[in-house]
TIGUDO-580704 format. One record per residue (C-alpha): z, x, y. Coordinates in pm, whole numbers, padded with zeros to 5 digits, always signed. Layout:
! residues N
ZXY/...
This chain:
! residues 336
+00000+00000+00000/-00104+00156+00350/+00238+00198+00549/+00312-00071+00809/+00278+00182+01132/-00061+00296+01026/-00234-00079+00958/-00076-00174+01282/-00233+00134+01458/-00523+00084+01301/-00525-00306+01434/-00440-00209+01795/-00727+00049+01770/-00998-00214+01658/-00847-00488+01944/-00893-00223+02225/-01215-00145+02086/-01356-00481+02117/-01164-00585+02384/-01326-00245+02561/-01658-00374+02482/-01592-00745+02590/-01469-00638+02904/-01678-00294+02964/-01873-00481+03249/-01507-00415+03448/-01356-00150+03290/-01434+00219+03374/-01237+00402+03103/-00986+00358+02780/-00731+00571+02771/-00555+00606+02434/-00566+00192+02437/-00500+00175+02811/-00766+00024+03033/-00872+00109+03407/-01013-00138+03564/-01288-00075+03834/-01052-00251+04039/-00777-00014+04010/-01033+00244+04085/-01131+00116+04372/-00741+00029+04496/-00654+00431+04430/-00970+00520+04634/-00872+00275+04877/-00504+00389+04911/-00679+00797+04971/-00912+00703+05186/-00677+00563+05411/-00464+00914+05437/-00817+01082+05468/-00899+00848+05768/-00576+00971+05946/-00545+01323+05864/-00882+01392+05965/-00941+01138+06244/-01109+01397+06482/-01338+01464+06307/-01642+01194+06118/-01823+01456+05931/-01474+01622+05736/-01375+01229+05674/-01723+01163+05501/-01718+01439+05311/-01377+01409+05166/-01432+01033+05069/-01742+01105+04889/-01533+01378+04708/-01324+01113+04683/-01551+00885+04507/-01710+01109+04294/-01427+01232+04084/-01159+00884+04121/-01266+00777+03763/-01200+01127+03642/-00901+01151+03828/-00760+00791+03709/-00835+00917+03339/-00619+01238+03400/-00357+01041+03539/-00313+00833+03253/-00284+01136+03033/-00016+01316+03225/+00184+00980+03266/+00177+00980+02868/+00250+01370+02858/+00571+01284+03114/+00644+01006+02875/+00652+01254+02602/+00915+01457+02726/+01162+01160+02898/+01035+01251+03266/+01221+01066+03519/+01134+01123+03908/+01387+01054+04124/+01364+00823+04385/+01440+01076+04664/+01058+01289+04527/+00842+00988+04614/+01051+00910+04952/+00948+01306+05076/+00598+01233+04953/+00530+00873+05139/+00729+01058+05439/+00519+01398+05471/+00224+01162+05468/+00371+00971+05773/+00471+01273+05965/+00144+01446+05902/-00123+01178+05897/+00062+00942+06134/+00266+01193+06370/+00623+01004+06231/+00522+00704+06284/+00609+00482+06017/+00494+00123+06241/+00110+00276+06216/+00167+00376+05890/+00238+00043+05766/-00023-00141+05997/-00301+00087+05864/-00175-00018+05500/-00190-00375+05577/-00519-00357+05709/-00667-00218+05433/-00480-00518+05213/-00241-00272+05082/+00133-00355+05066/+00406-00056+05092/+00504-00122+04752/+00180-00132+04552/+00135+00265+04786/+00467+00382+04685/+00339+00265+04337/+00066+00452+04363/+00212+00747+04503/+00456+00765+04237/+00226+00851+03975/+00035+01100+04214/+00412+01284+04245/+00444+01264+03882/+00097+01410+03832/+00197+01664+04078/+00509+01726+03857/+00318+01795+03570/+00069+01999+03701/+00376+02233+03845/+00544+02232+03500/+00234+02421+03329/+00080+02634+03602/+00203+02918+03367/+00317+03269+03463/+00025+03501+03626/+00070+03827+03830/+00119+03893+04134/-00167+03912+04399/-00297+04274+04389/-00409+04464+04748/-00745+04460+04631/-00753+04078+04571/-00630+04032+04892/-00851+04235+05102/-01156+04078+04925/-00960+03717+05013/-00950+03821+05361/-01323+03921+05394/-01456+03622+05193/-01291+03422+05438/-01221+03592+05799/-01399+03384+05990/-01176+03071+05972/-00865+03307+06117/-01087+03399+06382/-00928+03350+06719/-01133+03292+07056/-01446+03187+06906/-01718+03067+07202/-02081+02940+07099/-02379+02804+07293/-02551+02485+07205/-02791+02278+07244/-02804+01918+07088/-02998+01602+07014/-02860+01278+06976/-02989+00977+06844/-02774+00658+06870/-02724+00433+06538/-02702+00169+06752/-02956+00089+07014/-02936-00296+07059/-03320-00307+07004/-03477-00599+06786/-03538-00416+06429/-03396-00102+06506/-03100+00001+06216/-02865+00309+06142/-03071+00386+05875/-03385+00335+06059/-03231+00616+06323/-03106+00819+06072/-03465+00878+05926/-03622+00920+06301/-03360+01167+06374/-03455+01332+06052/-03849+01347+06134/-03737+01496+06454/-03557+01796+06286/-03866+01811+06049/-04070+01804+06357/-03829+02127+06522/-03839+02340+06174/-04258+02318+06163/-04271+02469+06486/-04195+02230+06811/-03984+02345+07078/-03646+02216+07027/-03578+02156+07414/-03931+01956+07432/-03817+01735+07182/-03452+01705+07316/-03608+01594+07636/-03821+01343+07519/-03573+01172+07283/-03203+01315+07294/-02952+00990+07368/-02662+01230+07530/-02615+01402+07935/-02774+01708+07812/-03120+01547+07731/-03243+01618+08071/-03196+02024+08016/-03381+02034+07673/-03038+01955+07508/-02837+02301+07613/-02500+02277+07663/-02263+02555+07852/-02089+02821+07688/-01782+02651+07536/-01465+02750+07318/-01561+02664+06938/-01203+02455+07012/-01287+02249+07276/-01611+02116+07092/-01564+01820+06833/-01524+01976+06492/-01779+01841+06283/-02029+02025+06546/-01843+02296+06645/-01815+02372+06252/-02226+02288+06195/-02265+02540+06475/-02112+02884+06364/-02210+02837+05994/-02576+02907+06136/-02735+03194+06249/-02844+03254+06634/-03158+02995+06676/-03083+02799+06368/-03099+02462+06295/-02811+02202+06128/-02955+01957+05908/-02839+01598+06085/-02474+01572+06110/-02370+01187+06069/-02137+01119+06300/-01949+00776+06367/-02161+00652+06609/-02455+00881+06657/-02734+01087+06448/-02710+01504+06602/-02892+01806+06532/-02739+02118+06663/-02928+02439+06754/-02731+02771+06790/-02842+02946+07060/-02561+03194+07065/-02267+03314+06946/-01934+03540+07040/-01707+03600+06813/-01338+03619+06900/-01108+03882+06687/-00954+03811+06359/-00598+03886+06326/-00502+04202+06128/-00479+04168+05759/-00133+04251+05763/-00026+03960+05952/-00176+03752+05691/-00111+03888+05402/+00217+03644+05300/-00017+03391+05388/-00349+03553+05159/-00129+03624+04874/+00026+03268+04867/-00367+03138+04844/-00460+03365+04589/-00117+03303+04346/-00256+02913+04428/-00581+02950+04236/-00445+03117+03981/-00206+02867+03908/-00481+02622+03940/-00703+02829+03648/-00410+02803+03446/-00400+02398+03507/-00743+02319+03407/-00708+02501+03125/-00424+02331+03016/-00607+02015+03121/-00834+02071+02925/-00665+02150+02611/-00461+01795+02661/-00742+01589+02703/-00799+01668+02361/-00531+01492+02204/-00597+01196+02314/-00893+00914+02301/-01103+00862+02594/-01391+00643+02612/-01578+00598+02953/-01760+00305+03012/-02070+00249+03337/-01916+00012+03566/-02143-00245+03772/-02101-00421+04086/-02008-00789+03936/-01665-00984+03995/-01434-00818+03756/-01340-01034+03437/-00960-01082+03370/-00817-00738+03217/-00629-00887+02863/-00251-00810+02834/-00179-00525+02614/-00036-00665+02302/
């Protein structure tokens, strides 16, 4: 006679297995039995994109960029969680109250300068209540936990590792960093029977297509640049990489004197930027950073010892991903 445990096991296997299939329209993954809804998906992303809105407010581009990160791994992301909630389970993990508090309350004093009013207005009106985000945030602590527990020993950062650190990445401690533009903007919104964003979005793009096969950037800045600088072939004055909005200032100095950007999307307008020039303030001397450098470096190595850890526990247990579509999610059944 088969054991009791194993026909049961058995019988929940075969119900989530059809029930998976019944319901794979509006599920996006099974883990070990457990379902996650599209729904819950999009409630995590949701909850993120909310902080992401905040903490990078200034600047369109950086916001855009980090949702579609976002986006692209949350199904991944929900999967691992579910694994490392059963791994906590595993060893009796218990997170105190006190852990999710700090968590919910560096978000606040970061993303919403201490202000817990905004903080909860912004929640409500993206329809999420403070206890469905402290929830959330719960699981992301004990994910965080986790993670911590198995980042494994690994030696300390060498001088060589962190002199190559510091001249992979000198540029963002740079201090005093001054650029000349020159711009051209193209509204999304022009009022105009017909016209669209996306409509703009592709003129603005013919326009740089037009600039990279040979016409004068300030001839076509004149003729259809949206912004106060039109009128002098789109040029700006020499200005403090600081004092221009990020998303440009950052499109600027990753090109080369007389280069192009592709077309940065920006919240209301389409913008090419042209470098005209650069000057390059000092970086600060290695030594100065060092505690900083070496704190990175031990940081990705703890982080190579994670994913392979990761990757080793996704093993043990049963994952089944499933394409989600766009159609009102059917009723998730209650686990039996």
């Amino acid at each position: 006679m088969i054991p009791l445990r194993i026909s049961l096991f058995a019988l929940l296997s075969a119900c989530s297995s059809v029930l998976a299939q019944q319901y794979s329209n509006s599920i996006a993954a099974v883990v070990d039995g457990i379902p996650i809804a599209s729904s819950e998906v999009e409630e995590t992303i949701k909850a993120q994109e909310q902080v992401i809105q905040f903490q990078f407010r200034n600047d369109p581009a950086r916001i855009k960029k980090e949702i579609a990160l976002l986006r692209q791994g949350a199904i991944e992301t929900l999967i691992d969680r579910e694994i490392l909630l059963a791994e906590f389970r595993k060893i009796g993990g218990v997170i105190k109250a006190q852990y999710v508090d700090d968590d919910i309350n560096g978000i606040i004093r970061e993303s919403f300068k201490g202000n817990r009013d905004a903080f909860v207005d912004e929640l409500t009106r993206g329809g999420m209540t403070v206890k469905k985000f402290r929830e959330l945030r719960e699981k992301m602590v004990i994910m965080n936990v986790m993670r911590a527990r198995n980042s494994g020993d690994h030696p300390p950062a060498t001088p060589r590792e962190v002199q190559e650190y510091y001249d992979k990445n000198v540029d963002k401690w740079r201090e005093g960093d001054q650029i000349k533009i020159s711009t051209i903007t193209i509204s999304k919104f022009t009022g105009e029977p017909g016209s669209t964003p996306d409509k703009q979005q592709k003129f603005a793009q013919e326009l740089r297509t037009r600039i990279l096969q040979g016409t004068d950037f300030a001839k076509v800045a004149k003729t259809n640049s949206q912004d106060s600088h039109a009128e002098n072939g789109g040029a700006w004055d020499w200005m403090a990489k600081t004092d221009l909005m990020p998303a440009i200032a950052n499109a600027a100095m990753e090109l080369k004197t007389g280069g192009v950007s592709p077309v940065l999307d920006l919240e209301s307008n389409f913008i090419i930027v042209s470098c005209d020039a650069k000057k390059l303030g000092a970086a600060p001397d290695i030594e100065k950073l060092r505690p900083e450098i070496e704190k990175m470096i031990n940081q990705e190595k703890s982080k190579g010892n994670i994913d392979k850890w990761m990757e080793n526990v996704r093993k043990k247990h049963v994952i089944k991903r499933y394409k989600t579509s766009n159609a009102p999610l059917a009723p998730i059944p209650a686990a039996p």
